[in-house]
N, CA, C and O atoms as a GROMACS GRO file, in nm:
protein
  436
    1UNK      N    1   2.579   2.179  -0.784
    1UNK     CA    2   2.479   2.144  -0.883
    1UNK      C    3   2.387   2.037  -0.825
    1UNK      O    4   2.438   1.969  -0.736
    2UNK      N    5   2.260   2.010  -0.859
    2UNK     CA    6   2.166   1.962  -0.800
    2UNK      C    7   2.075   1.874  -0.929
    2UNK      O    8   2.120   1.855  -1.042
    3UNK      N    9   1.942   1.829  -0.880
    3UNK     CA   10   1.854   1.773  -0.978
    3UNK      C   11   1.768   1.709  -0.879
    3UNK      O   12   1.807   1.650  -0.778
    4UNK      N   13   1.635   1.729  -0.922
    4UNK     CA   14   1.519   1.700  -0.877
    4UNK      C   15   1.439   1.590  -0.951
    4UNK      O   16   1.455   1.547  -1.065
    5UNK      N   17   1.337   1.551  -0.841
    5UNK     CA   18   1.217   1.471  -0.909
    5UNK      C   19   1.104   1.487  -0.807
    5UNK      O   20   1.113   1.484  -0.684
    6UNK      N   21   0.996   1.506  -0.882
    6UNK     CA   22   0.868   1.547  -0.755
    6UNK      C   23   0.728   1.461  -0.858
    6UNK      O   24   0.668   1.481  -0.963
    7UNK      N   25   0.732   1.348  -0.734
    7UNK     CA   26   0.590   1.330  -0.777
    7UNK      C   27   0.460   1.367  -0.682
    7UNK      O   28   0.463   1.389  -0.560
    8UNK      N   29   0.373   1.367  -0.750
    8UNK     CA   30   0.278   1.448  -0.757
    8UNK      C   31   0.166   1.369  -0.726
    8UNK      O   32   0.167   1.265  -0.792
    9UNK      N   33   0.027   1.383  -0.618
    9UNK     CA   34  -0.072   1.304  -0.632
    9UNK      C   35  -0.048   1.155  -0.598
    9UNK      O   36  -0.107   1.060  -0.649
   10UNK      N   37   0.052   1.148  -0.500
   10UNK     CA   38   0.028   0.972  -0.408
   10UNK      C   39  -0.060   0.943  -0.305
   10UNK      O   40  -0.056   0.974  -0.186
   11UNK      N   41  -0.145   0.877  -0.371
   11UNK     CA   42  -0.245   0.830  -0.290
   11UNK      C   43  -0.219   0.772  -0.114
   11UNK      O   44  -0.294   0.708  -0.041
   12UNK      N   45  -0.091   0.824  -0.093
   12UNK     CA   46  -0.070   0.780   0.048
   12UNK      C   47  -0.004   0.930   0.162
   12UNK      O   48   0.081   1.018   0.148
   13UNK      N   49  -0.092   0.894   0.258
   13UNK     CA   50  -0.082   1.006   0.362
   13UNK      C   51   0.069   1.075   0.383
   13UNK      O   52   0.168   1.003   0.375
   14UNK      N   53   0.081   1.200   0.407
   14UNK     CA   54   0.225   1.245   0.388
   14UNK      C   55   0.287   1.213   0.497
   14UNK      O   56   0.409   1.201   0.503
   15UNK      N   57   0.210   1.196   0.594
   15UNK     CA   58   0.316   1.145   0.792
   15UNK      C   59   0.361   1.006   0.774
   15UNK      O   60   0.456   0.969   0.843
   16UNK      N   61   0.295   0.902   0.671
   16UNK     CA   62   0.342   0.760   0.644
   16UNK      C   63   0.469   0.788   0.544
   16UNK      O   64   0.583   0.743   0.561
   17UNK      N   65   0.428   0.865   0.444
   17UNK     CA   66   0.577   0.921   0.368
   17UNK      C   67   0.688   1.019   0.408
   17UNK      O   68   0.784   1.051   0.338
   18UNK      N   69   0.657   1.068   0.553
   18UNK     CA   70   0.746   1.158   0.599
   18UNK      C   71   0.859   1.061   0.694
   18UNK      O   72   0.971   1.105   0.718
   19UNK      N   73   0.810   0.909   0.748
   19UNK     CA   74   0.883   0.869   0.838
   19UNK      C   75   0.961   0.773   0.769
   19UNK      O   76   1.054   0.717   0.827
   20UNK      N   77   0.926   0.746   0.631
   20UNK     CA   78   1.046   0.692   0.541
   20UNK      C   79   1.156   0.723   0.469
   20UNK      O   80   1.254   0.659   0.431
   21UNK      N   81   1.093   0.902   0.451
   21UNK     CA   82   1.204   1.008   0.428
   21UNK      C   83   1.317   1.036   0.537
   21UNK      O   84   1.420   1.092   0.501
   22UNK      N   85   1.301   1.004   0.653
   22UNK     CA   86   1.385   1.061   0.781
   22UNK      C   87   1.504   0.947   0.743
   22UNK      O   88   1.620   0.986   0.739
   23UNK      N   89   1.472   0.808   0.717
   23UNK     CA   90   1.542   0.739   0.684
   23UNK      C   91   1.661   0.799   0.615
   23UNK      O   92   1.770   0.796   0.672
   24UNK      N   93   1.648   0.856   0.491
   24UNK     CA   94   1.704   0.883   0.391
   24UNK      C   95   1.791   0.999   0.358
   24UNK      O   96   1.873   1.002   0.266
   25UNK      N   97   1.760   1.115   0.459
   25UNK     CA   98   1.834   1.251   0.438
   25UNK      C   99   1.917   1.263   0.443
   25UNK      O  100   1.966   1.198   0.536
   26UNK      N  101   2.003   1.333   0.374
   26UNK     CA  102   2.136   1.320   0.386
   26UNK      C  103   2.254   1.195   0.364
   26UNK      O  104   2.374   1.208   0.389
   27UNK      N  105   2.208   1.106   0.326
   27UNK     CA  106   2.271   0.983   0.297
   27UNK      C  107   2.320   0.967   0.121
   27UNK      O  108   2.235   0.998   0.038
   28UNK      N  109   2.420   0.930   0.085
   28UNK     CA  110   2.472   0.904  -0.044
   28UNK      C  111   2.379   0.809  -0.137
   28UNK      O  112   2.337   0.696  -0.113
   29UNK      N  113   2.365   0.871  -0.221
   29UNK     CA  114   2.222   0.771  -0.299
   29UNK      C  115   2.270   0.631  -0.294
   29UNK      O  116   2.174   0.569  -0.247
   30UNK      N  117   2.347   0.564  -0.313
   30UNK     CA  118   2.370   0.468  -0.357
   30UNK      C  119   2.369   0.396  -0.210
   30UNK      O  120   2.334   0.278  -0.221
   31UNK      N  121   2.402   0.440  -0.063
   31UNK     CA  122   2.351   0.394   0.089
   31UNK      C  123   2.193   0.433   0.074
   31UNK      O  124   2.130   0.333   0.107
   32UNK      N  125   2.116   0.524   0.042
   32UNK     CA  126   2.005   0.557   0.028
   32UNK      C  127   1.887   0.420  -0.030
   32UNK      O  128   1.781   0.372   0.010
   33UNK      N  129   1.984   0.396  -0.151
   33UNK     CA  130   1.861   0.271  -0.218
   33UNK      C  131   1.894   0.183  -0.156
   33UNK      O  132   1.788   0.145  -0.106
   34UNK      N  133   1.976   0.116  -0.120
   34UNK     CA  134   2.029  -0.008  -0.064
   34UNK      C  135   1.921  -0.004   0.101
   34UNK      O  136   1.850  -0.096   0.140
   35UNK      N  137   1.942   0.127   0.170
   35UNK     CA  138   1.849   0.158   0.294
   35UNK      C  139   1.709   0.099   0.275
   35UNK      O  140   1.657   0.011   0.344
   36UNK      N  141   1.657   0.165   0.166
   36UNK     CA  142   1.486   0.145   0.083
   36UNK      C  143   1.416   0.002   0.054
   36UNK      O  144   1.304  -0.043   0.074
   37UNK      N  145   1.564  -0.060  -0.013
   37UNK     CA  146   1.529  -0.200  -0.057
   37UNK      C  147   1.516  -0.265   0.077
   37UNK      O  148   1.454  -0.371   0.069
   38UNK      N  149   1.559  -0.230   0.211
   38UNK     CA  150   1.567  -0.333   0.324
   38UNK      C  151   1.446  -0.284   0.428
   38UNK      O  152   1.401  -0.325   0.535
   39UNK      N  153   1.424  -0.197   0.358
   39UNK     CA  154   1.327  -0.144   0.439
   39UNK      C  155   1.112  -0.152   0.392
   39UNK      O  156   1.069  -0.118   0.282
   40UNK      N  157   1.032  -0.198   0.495
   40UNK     CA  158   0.917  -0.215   0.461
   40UNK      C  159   0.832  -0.095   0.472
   40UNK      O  160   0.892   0.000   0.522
   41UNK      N  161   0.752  -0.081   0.452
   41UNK     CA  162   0.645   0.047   0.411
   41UNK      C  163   0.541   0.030   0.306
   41UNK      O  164   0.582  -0.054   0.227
   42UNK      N  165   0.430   0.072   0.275
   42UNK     CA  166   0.394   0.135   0.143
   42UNK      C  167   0.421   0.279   0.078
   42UNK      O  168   0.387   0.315  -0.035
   43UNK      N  169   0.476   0.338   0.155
   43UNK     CA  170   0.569   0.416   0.043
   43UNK      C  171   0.699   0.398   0.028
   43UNK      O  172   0.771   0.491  -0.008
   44UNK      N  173   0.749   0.269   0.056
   44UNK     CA  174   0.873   0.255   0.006
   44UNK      C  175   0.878   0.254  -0.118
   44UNK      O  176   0.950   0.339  -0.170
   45UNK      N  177   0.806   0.159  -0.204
   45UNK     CA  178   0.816   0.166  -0.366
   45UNK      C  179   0.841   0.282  -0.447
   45UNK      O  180   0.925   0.300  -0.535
   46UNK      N  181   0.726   0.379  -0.384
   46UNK     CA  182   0.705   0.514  -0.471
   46UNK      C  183   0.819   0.564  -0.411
   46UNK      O  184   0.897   0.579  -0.504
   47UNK      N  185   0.871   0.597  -0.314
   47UNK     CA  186   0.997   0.683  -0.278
   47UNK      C  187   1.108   0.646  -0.348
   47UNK      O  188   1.184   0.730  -0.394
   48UNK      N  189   1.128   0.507  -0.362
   48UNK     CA  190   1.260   0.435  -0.438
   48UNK      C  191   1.208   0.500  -0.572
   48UNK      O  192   1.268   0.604  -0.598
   49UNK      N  193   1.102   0.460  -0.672
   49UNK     CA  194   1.105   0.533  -0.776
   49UNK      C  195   1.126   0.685  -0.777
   49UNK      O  196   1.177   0.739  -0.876
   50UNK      N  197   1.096   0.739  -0.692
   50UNK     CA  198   1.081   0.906  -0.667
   50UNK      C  199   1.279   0.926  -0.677
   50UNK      O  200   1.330   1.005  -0.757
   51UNK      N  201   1.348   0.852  -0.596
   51UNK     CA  202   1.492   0.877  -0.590
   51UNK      C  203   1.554   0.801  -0.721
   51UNK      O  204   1.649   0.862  -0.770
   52UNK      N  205   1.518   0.680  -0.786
   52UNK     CA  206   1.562   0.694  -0.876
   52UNK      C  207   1.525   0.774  -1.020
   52UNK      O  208   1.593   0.789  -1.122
   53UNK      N  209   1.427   0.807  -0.996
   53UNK     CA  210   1.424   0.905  -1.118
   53UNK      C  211   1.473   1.014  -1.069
   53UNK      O  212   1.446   1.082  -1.168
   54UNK      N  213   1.530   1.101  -0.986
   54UNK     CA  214   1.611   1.214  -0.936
   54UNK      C  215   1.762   1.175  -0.976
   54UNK      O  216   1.824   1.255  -1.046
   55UNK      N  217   1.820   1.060  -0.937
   55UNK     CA  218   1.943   1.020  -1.004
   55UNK      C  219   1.976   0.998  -1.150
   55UNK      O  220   2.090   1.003  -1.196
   56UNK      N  221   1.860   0.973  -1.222
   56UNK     CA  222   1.888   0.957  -1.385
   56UNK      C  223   1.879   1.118  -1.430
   56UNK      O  224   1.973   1.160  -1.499
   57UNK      N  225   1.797   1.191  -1.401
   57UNK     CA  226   1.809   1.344  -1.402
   57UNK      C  227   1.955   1.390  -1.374
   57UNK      O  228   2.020   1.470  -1.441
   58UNK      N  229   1.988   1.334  -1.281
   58UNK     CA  230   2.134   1.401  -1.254
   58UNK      C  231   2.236   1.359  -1.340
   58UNK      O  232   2.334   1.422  -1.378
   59UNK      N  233   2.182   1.188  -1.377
   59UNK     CA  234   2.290   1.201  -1.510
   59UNK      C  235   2.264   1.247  -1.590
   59UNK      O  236   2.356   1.266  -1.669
   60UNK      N  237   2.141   1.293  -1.626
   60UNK     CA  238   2.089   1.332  -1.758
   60UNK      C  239   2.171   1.509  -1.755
   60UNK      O  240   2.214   1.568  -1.855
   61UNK      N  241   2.171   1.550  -1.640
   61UNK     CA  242   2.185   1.698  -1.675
   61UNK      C  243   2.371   1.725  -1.668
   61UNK      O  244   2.437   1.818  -1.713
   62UNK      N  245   2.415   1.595  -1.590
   62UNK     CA  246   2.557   1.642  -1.615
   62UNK      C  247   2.618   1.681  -1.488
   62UNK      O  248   2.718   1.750  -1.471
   63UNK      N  249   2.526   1.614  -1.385
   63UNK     CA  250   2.564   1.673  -1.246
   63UNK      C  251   2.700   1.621  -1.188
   63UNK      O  252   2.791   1.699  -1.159
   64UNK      N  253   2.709   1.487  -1.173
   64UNK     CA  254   2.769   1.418  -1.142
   64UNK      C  255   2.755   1.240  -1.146
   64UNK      O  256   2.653   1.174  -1.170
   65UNK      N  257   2.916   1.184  -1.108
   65UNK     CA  258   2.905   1.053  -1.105
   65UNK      C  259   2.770   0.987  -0.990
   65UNK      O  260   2.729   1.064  -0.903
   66UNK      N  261   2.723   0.878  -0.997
   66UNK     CA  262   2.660   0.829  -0.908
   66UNK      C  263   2.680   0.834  -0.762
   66UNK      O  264   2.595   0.878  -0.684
   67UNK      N  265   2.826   0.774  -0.718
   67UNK     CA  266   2.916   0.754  -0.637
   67UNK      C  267   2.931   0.850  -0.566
   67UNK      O  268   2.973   0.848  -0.451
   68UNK      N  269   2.888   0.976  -0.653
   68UNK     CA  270   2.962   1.096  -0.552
   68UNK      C  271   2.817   1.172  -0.533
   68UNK      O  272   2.830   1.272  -0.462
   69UNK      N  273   2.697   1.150  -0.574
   69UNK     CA  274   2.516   1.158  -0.510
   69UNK      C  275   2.533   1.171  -0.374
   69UNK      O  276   2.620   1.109  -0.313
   70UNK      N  277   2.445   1.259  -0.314
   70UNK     CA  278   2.389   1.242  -0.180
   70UNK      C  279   2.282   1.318  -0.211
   70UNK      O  280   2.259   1.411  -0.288
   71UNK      N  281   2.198   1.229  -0.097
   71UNK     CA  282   2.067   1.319  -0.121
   71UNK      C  283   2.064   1.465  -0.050
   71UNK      O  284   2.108   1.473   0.066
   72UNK      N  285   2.021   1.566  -0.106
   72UNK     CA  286   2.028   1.699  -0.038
   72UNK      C  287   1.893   1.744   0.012
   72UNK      O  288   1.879   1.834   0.095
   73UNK      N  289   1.816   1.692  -0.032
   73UNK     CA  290   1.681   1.772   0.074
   73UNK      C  291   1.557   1.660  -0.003
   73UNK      O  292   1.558   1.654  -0.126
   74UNK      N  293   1.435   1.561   0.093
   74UNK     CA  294   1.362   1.512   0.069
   74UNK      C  295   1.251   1.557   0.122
   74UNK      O  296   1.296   1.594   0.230
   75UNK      N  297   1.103   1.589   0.127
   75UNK     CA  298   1.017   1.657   0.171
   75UNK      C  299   0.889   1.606   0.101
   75UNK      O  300   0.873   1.610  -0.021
   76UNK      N  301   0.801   1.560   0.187
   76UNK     CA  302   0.669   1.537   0.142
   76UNK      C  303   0.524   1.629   0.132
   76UNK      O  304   0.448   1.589   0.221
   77UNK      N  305   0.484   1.702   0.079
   77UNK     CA  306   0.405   1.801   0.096
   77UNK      C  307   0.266   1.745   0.083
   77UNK      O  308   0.243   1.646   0.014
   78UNK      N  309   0.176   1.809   0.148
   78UNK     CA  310   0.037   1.744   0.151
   78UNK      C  311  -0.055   1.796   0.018
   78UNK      O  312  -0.076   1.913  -0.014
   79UNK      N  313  -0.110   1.654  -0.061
   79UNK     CA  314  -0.170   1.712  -0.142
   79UNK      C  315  -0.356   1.740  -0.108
   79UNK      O  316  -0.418   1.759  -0.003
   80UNK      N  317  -0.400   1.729  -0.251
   80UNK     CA  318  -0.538   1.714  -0.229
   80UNK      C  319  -0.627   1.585  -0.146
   80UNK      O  320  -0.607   1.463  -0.146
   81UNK      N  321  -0.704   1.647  -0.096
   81UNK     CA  322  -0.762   1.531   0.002
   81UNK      C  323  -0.917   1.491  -0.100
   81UNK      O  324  -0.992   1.552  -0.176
   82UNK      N  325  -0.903   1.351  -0.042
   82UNK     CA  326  -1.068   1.330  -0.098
   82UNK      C  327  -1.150   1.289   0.047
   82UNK      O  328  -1.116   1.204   0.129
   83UNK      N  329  -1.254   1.366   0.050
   83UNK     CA  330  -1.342   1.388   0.117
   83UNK      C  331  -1.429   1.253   0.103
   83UNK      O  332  -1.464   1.201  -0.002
   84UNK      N  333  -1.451   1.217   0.210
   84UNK     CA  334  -1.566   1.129   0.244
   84UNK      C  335  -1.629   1.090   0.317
   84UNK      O  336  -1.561   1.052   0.413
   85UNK      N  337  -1.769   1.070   0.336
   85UNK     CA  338  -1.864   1.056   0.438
   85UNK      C  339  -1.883   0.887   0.488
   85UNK      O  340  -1.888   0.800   0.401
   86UNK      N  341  -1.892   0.856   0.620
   86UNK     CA  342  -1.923   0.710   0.672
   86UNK      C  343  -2.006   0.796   0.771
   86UNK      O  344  -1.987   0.899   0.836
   87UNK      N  345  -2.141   0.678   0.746
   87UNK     CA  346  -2.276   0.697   0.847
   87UNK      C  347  -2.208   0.676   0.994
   87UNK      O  348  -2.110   0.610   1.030
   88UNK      N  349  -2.336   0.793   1.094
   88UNK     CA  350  -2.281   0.756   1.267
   88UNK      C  351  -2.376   0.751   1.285
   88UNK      O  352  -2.470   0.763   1.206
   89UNK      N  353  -2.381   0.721   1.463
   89UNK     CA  354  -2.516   0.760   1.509
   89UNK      C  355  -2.608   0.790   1.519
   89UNK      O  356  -2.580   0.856   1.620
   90UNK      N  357  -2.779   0.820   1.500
   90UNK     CA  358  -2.845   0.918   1.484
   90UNK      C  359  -2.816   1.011   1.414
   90UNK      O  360  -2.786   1.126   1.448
   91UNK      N  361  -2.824   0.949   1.280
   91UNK     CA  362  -2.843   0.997   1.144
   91UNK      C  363  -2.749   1.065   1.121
   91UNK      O  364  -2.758   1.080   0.999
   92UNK      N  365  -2.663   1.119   1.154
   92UNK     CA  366  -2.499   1.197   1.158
   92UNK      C  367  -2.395   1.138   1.095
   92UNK      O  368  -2.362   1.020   1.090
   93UNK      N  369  -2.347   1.236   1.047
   93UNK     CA  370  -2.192   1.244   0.935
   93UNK      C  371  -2.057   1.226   0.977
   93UNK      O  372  -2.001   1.320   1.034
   94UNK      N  373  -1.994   1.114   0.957
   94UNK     CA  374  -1.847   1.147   1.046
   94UNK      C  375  -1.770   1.204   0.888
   94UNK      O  376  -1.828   1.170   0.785
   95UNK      N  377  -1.669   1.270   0.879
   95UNK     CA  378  -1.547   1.276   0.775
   95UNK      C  379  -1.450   1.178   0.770
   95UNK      O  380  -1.412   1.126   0.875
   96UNK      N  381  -1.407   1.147   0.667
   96UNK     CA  382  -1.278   1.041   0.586
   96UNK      C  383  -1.251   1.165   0.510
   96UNK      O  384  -1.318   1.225   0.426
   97UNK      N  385  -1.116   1.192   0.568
   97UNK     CA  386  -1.023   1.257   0.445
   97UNK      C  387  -0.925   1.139   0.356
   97UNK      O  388  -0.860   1.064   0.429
   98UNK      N  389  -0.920   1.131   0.307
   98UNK     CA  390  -0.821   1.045   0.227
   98UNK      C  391  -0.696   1.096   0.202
   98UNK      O  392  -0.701   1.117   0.080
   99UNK      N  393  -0.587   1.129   0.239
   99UNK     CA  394  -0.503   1.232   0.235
   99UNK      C  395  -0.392   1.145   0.076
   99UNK      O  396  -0.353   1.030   0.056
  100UNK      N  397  -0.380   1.280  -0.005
  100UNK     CA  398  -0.250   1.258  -0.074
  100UNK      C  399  -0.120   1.343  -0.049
  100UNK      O  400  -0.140   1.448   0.011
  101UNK      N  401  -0.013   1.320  -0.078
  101UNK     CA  402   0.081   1.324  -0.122
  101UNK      C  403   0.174   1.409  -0.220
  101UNK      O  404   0.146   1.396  -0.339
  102UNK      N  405   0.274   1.489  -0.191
  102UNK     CA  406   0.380   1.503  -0.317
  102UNK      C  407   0.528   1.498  -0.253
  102UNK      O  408   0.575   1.558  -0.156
  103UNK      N  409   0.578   1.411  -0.338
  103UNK     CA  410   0.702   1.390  -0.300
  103UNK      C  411   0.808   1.444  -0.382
  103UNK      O  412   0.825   1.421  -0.501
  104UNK      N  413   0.887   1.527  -0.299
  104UNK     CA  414   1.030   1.581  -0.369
  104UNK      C  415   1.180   1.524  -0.332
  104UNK      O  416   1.230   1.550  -0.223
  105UNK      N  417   1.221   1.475  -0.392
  105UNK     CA  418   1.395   1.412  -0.406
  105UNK      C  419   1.485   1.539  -0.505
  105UNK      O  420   1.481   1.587  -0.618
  106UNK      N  421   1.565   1.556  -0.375
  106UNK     CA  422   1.674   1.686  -0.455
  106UNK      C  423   1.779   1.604  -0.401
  106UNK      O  424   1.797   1.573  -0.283
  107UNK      N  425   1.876   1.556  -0.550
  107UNK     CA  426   2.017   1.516  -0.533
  107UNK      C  427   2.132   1.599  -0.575
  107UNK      O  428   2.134   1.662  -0.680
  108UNK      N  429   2.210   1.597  -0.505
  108UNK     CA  430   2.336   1.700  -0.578
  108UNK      C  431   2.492   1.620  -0.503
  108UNK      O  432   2.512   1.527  -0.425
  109UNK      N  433   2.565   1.700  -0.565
  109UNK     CA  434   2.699   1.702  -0.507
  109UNK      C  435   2.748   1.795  -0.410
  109UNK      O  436   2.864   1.786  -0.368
   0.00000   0.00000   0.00000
């Protein structure tokens, strides 16, 4: 049995949220947050919320004790980009993508 949480639309690039996830795979939630809290990033915050709302789901649905959590699969998928223009050279366009984010936390037993 399992339980998810996916947020959606983080304003932060998915390769900055993919190298905080590597941290985390496969590790027992409760080594998982303790990992997060010691660890710096800007997506640390949103990932710690992202895993604990995947663990209250799991109590909510009846999965299991805390204690016995591990995380089973974390994955950041690329969301919508915002497009933007900064002046160059001779009158020319460079691109700014602004890249977002979706983050998935699947916990189970």
């Amino acid at each position: 049995m399992e339980a998810k949480a996916i947020l959606r639309n983080v304003r932060i690039s998915p390769r900055k949220v993919r190298r905080v996830l590597g941290l985390i795979r496969g590790e027992k939630v409760l080594h998982a947050i303790g990992r997060l809290e010691q660890t710096q990033g800007a997506a640390v915050p949103v990932i710690l919320s992202v895993l604990r709302s995947a663990t209250a789901n799991a109590d909510n649905r009846g999965v299991g004790d805390i204690e016995e959590l591990f995380v089973k699969a974390v994955y950041a998928d690329e969301g919508s980009s915002l497009k933007r223009i900064r002046p160059r050279a001779m009158g020319r366009a460079g691109r700014i993508n602004k890249r977002s984010s979706h983050i998935t936390v699947v916990v189970g037993i």
